[in-house]
C-alpha positions, 0 to 999 in steps of 0.5 A: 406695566411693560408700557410703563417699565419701557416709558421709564427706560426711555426716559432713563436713556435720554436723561443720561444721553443728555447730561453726558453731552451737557458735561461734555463727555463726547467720548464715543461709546456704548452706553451700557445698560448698567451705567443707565440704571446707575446714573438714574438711581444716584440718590441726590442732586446739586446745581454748581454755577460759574461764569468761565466758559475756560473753565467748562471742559475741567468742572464738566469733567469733575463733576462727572468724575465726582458724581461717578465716585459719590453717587451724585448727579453734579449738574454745572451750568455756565451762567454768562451775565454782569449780574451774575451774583444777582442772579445766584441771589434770586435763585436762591431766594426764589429756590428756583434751582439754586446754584448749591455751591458756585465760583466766584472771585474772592473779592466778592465774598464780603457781598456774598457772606452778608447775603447769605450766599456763602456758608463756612465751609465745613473742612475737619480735615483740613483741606484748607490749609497751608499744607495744600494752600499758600498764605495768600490763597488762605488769606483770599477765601477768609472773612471775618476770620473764617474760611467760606470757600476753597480756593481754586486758581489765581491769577498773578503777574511776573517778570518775563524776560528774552534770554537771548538779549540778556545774554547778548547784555552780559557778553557786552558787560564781561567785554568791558570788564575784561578790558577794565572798561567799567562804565556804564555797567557800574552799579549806579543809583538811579533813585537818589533824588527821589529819597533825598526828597522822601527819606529821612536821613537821606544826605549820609545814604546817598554819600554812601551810595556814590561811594559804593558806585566807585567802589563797584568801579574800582572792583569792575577795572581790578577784574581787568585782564592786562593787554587783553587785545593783544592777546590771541583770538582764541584765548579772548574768546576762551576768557569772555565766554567764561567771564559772559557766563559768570556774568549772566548767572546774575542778569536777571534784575532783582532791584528795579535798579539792576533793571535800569543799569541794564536798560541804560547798558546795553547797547541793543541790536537792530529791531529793538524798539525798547528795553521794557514796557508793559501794560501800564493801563491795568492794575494787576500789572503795576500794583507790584510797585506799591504792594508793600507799602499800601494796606488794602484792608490788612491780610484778608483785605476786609478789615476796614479800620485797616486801609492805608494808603498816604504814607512815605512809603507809598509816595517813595514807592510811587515816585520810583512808578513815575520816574519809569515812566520818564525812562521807558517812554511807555505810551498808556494809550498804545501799550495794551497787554496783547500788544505788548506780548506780541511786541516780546514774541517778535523780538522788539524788547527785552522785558516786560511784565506778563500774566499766568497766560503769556506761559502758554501764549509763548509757547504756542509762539515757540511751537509755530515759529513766531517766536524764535528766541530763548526766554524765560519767566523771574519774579518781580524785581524788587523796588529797593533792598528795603521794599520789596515788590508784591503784586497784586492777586485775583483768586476765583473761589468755590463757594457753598450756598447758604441757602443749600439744602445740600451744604454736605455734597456741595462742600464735598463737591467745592473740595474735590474740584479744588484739591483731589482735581486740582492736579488736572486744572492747568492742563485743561484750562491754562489756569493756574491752580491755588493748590500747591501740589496741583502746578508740580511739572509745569515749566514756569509755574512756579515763578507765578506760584512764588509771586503769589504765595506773598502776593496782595488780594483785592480787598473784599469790602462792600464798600470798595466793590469797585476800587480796582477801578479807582487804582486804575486811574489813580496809577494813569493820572501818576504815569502820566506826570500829576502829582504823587503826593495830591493824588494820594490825598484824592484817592485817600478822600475817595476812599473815606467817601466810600464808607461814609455814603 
């Protein structure tokens, strides 16, 4: 009996020593006889997968954390592999350690929910709601009108902008007001002949618009300080800083027209290869322009009698898309995204359009001294006063299997890790999280937090399991000058060819 009660002891220490090096826990301590025997009696189980390597370091801490408060042994295992859902299903079906609850992407909740993988979640108290989650992330994790899972990051693009050169703008532009000097900083319209083309009753709209356009001149040359060079040097520089000021509190562009006044205004220092540009390659930073006008499936983008995608809206929209092409001369081929930051943090443009990463990739630059001017993070400008821009999100998600024998722990566990833990998710990932309490005190946060509280999911049809694929191509073929309205019917006919396979 002592041979045996030793036996266990050992086995007991090297189960424990294991599972605290797996999770992560490298803290060097001594394990203490009492911690031994309480991780070995905890009474349950369970398995929770994901695919994040990021992600390691904060679901390794949760599930030790949970598991301490709740009795439980939580074992995460990184599961790295294309077919990674595939392999939640076969796992599951052969009951070979099945993930009892694991994340996923939201759009993929439809394949997981018809396969059994993903269970209503079981939330009385209503964690899930909009007191801790916005519409979008409620939206993310919904299908077919239920909640089956708990959202717990996204991913969403913003404006990102060098302070220093639009303050440098704004200094040029109350120099010329203050010498009633108004072009070219009028406020001009850069998208008449595109709704001429595209909007009904376009005709009184753009007379209306030249007659605003002189009206904003006539208000820029009545600010005008009379004989202002022939003033004294103190008293110019006293009134520009005030009027520069004044200026740059409304610089940062909310139309993509005040965005275009200012890249054709401004007179750029040396070093500047541009105005803008972005990764015009990826979706997630160009859907912005048609998010309000193209339906993907309605708000929780798995209805599949409610896709539209050919409408006046979205050729008005995309028509704007192309035109910025024309004005910023962005080469597709050469505009990749880690180009493109690198290309802001040396100075060489003034705006471009970033994911939740560039926060902490700025700051890095900032903390090493790569990236030495002032910048800051504004939401996507709008497409006109009548559309405005939303971009387009990815949401990971905590799903609990179907297939669990331990749906109640697992539910717990997928809770826990998206509400209770949430508040540590930023900080040991750089992901941001869906919970609404959880991102308070991060600088920029919550320029992303807005752009996705109205963002767009990707849609969660079978059937369009690939779809961001064909919106890539869609928006190069338009980038790079085909036809807006052929290739909308196009992708219209692709999309109808989807269901009908």
């Amino acid at each position: 009996m002592e041979l045996q009660h030793k036996i266990t002891s050992v086995i007991a220490l090297i189960v424990v020593t294991a599972l605290l090096f797996y999770c992560g826990t490298l803290e060097i301590r001594t394990i203490q006889p009492e911690e031994t025997q309480a991780w070995y009696s905890r009474s349950e189980t369970i398995y929770f997968w994901y695919d994040d390597e990021t992600l390691s370091d904060y679901i390794n801490k949760a599930a030790v954390s949970f598991g301490e408060q709740n009795n439980v042994h939580v074992l995460p295992m990184l599961i790295t592999a294309d077919n990674y859902l595939e392999m939640i299903n076969e796992a599951s079906v052969e009951d070979n350690q099945l993930p009892d609850a694991y994340l996923i992407g939201h759009e993929s909740l439809e394949m997981a929910y018809m396969a059994g993988l993903a269970a209503n979640i079981d939330d009385p108290e209503r964690m899930c709601s909009k007191d801790n989650f916005p519409e979008a992330a409620i939206d993310a994790v919904t299908y077919d009108g239920k909640k089956v899972g708990y959202p717990l990051s996204y991913d969403v693009c913003a404006l990102v902008y060098n302070e220093d050169y639009l303050h440098d703008w704004a200094n040029q532009k109350a120099l010329a007001i203050l010498k009633g000097e108004g072009e070219p900083f009028v406020d001009g319209e850069y998208f008449e002949e595109i709704d001429a083309e595209t909007l009904e009753g376009s005709e009184g709209e753009a007379s209306e618009s030249t007659e605003e356009t002189a009206e904003n001149s006539d208000s820029v040359e009545s600010e005008a300080v009379a004989n202002y060079d022939d003033l004294p040097e103190e008293e110019q520089q006293t009134l520009l800083a005030a009027k520069t000021e004044e200026v740059y509190e409304g610089a940062i562009p909310e139309t993509l027209n005040e965005l275009l006044i200012i890249a054709d205004s401004y007179s750029a220092p040396a070093g500047v290869d541009g105005v803008m540009s972005w990764d015009v390659s990826d979706i997630l930073y160009n859907f912005w322009i048609v998010g309000d006008v193209m339906n993907m499936g309605g708000v929780n983008g798995d209805n599949k009698d409610d896709l539209e995608f050919n409408n006046t809206g979205t050729v008005n929209a995309l028509k704007r898309y192309e035109y910025l092409h024309h004005f910023f001369n962005v080469d597709s081929s050469l505009a990749s995204y880690d180009k493109v930051i690198q290309d802001f943090i040396d100075g060489k443009m003034i705006f471009t359009i970033a994911s939740v990463d560039a926060v902490e990739k700025l700051k890095a630059a900032q903390a090493d001294g790569t990236l030495t001017h002032a910048y800051g993070f504004a939401p996507i400008p709008e497409v006109d006063e009548d559309v405005k821009s939303r971009s387009m999100s990815m949401t990971e998600v905590v799903v609990v299997n179907g297939y669990s024998e331990k749906k109640a722990i697992a539910n717990s566990f997928a809770r826990y890790l998206t509400c209770e833990f949430a508040p540590e998710l930023y900080a040991r990932t750089g992901k941001a999280a869906c919970n609404i309490h959880a991102n308070e005190g991060y600088e920029w946060l919550s320029v992303f937090d807005k752009e996705y509280s109205d963002s767009v999911p990707l849609p969660k049809m079978i059937e369009l399991e690939n779809f961001w694929m064909e919106l890539e191509a869609f928006f190069a073929r338009i980038w790079n000058g085909e036809d807006v309205e052929e290739q909308l019917q196009k992708l219209e006919d692709t999309v109808n060819l989807f269901f009908t396979r």
